[in-house]
C-alpha positions in Angstrom: 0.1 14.1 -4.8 -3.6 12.0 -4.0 -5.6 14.6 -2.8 -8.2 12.5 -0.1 -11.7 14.2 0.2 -12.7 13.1 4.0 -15.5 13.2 5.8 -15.2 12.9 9.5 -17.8 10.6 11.9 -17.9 12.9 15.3 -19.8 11.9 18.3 -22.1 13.7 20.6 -19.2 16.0 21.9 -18.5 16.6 18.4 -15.2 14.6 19.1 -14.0 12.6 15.6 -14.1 8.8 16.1 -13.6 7.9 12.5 -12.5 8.9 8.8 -14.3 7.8 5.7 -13.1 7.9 2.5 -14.4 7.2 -1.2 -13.9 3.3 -2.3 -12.0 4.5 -5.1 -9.5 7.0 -3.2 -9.1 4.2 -0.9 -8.5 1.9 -3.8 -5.5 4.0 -5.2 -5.0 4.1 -1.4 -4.2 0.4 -1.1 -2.5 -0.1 -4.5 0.5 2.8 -3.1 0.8 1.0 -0.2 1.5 -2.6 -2.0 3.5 -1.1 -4.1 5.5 0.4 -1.6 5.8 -2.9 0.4 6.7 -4.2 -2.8 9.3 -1.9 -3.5 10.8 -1.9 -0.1 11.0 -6.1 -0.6 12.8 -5.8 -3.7 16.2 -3.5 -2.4 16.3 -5.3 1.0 16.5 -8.7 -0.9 19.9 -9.8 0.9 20.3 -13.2 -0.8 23.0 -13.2 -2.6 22.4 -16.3 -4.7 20.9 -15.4 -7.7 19.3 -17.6 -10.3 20.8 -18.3 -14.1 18.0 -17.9 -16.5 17.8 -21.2 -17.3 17.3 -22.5 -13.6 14.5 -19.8 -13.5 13.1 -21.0 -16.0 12.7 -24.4 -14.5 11.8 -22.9 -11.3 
């Protein structure tokens, strides 16, 4: 599991407004979550028509 190192930005009140993260935490951050979305894209593909390799290829 990513462990996330935060640091929190608190106001006066010592209320937290916002999170910040290391770039490259948020990096490996982003690249799970297109991966994901990826992923997720890729099983719900309900087209049924499928290419042959050759029409691929021309495609």
């Amino acid at each position: 599991m990513l462990e996330i190192v935060k640091k929190y930005v608190v106001d006066a009140h010592n209320n937290r407004l916002a999170v910040e993260i290391d770039i490259e935490t948020f990096g490996k951050i982003e690249e799970i979550l297109e991966n994901y979305g990826l992923y997720r894209l890729m099983i719900e593909d309900n087209d049924p028509e499928s290419l042959s390799l050759d029409r691929a290829k021309e495609y």
